[in-house]
C-alpha positions in Angstrom: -45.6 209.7 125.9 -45.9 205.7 126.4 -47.3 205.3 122.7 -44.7 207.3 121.5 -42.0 204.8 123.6 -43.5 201.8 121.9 -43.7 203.5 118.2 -39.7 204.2 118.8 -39.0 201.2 120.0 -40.9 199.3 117.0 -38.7 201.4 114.6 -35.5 201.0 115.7 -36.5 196.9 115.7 -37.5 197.4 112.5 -35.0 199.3 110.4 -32.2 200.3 113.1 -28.5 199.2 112.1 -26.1 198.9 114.0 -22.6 199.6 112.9 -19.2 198.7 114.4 -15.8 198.6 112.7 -16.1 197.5 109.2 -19.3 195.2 109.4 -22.9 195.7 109.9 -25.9 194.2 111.3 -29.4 194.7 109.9 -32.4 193.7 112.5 -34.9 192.2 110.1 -39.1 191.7 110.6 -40.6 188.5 111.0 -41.3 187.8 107.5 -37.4 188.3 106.7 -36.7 185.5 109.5 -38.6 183.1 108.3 -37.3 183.3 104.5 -33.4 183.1 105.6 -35.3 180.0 108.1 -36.1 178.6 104.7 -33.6 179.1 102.6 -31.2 177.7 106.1 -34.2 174.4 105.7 -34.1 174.2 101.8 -29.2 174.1 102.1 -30.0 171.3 105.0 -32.2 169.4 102.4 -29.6 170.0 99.8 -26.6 168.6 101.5 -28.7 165.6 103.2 -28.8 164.2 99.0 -25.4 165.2 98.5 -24.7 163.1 101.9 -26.9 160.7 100.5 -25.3 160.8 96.7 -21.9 160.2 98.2 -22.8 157.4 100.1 -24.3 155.7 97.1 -21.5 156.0 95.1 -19.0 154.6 97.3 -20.7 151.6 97.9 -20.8 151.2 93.7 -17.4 151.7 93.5 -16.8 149.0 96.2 -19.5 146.5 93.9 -17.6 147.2 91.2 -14.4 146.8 92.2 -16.0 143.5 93.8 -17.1 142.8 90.2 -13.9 143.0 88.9 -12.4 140.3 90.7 -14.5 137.5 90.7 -16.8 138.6 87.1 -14.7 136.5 83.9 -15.5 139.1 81.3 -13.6 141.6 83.5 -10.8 140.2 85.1 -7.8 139.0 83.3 -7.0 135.8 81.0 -4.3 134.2 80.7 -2.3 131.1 80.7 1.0 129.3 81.2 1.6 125.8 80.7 5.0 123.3 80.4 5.7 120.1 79.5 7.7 118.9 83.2 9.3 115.4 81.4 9.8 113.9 78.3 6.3 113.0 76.5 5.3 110.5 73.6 2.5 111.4 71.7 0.8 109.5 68.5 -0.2 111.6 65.2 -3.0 113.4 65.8 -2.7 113.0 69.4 -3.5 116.2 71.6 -0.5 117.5 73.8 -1.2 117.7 77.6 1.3 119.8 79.5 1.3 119.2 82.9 3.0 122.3 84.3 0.6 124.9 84.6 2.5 128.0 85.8 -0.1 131.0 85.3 -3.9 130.3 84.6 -5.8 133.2 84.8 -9.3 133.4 84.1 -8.9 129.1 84.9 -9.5 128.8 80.6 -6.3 126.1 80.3 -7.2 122.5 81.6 -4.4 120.4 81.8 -5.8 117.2 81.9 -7.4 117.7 78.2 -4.8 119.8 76.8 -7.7 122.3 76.0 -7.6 126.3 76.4 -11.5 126.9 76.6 -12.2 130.7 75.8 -13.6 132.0 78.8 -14.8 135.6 76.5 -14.6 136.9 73.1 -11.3 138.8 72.0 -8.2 139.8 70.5 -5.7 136.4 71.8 -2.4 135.8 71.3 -0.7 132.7 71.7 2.6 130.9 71.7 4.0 127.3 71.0 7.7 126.7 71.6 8.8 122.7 70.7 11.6 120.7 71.2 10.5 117.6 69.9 12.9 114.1 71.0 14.2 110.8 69.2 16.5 109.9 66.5 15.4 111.3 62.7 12.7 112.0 64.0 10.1 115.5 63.3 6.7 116.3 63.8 4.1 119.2 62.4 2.7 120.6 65.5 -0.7 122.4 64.5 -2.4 124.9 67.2 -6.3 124.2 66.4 -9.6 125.9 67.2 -12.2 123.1 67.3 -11.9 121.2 63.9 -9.9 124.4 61.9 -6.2 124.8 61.8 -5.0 128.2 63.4 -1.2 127.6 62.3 1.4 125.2 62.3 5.0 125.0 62.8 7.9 122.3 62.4 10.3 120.5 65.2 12.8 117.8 65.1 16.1 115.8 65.9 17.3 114.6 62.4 20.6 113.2 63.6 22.6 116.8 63.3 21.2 118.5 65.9 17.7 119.0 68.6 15.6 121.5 66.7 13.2 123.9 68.7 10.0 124.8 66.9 8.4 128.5 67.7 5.1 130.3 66.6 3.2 133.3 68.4 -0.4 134.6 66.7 -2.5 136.3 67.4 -6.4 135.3 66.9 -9.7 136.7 67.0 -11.9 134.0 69.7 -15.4 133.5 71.2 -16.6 132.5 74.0 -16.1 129.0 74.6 -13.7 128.3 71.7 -11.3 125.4 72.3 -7.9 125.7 71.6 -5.2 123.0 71.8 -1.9 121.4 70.3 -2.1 118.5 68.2 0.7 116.4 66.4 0.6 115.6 63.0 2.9 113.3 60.4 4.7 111.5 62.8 4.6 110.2 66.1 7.5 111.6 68.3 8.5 112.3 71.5 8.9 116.1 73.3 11.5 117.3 75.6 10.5 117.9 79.1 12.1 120.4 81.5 10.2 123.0 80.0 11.8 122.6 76.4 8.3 122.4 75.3 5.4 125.4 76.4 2.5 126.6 75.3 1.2 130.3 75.9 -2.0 132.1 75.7 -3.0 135.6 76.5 -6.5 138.1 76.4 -5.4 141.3 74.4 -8.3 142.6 73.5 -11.9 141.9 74.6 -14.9 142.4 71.6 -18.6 142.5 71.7 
């Protein structure tokens, strides 16, 4: 009678279920423990390097954004600069303007007139002239180095102030320099912002 007690109660541990409204319960052996132990460990593991992944890729998205701030090749270029009063310049001379009103990227350095390229890419820039004194005009030539980019005309030939304009676009490296020079004859420019000079990053290359 007592071994029969103990071989009951060892089956209904082992294969008994027990049923109850629409769900069931299966009491499982030892062996069947331990793999659902495992397979509990192994899920743990598994979303310990997803905890792990996540973390790893918010702090690279907080370099990067980082990066983009402060890195030159990826934040954005561009610059702003007016002439404030009226200026005399001598042919050939390069034209400084003193206003700077944007300078991103810090490429435009007023104190040399120069627009050093801080990165290689698609530019565009703009010249607008009003150029001062009786019968008097001037070529104004944007330049890259020693080579001529484009040029355009400005003058006040006794009927009238004549503006100048010119936008193009061109292709740059790094560490280009770009500036304004006079050409034909010496002249004056209007201040109060008559006179500007523009430059912007369209396009980054290589």
């Amino acid at each position: 009678m007592k071994y029969f007690f103990i071989i009951s109660l060892l089956c209904i541990l082992g294969c008994c279920k027990v049923r109850g409204n629409n769900s069931s319960l299966l009491l499982t052996s030892n062996g069947d423990i331990n793999a659902v132990l495992f397979r509990l460990s192994e899920e743990r593991e598994r979303r310990l390097l997803l905890e792990n992944d996540v973390q790893l890729l918010t702090l690279r998205y907080a370099q990067l954004q980082r990066t983009t701030n402060q890195d030159p090749v990826l934040s954005p270029v561009g610059f702003v600069a007016k002439l404030s009063v009226n200026t005399n310049i001598q042919n050939g001379e390069v034209l400084k303007l003193d206003k700077v009103e944007m300078n991103e990227g810090n490429g435009y350095i007023p104190a040399s007139g120069v627009f050093r390229v801080p990165v290689k890419g698609m530019h565009m820039f703009s010249i607008t002239a009003m150029t001062r004194g009786e019968r008097k005009y001037v070529h104004i030539r944007l330049m890259n180095g020693d080579q001529e980019s484009t040029r355009l005309f400005s003058g006040d030939i006794g009927s009238g102030r004549m503006v100048g304009a010119v936008t193009v676009p061109a292709i740059l490296n790094e560490n280009d320099n770009i500036f304004i020079k006079a050409s034909v004859m010496p002249a004056g420019f209007y201040g109060e912002y008559f006179t500007s000079f523009t430059g912007l990053l369209i396009q980054r290359m290589g």
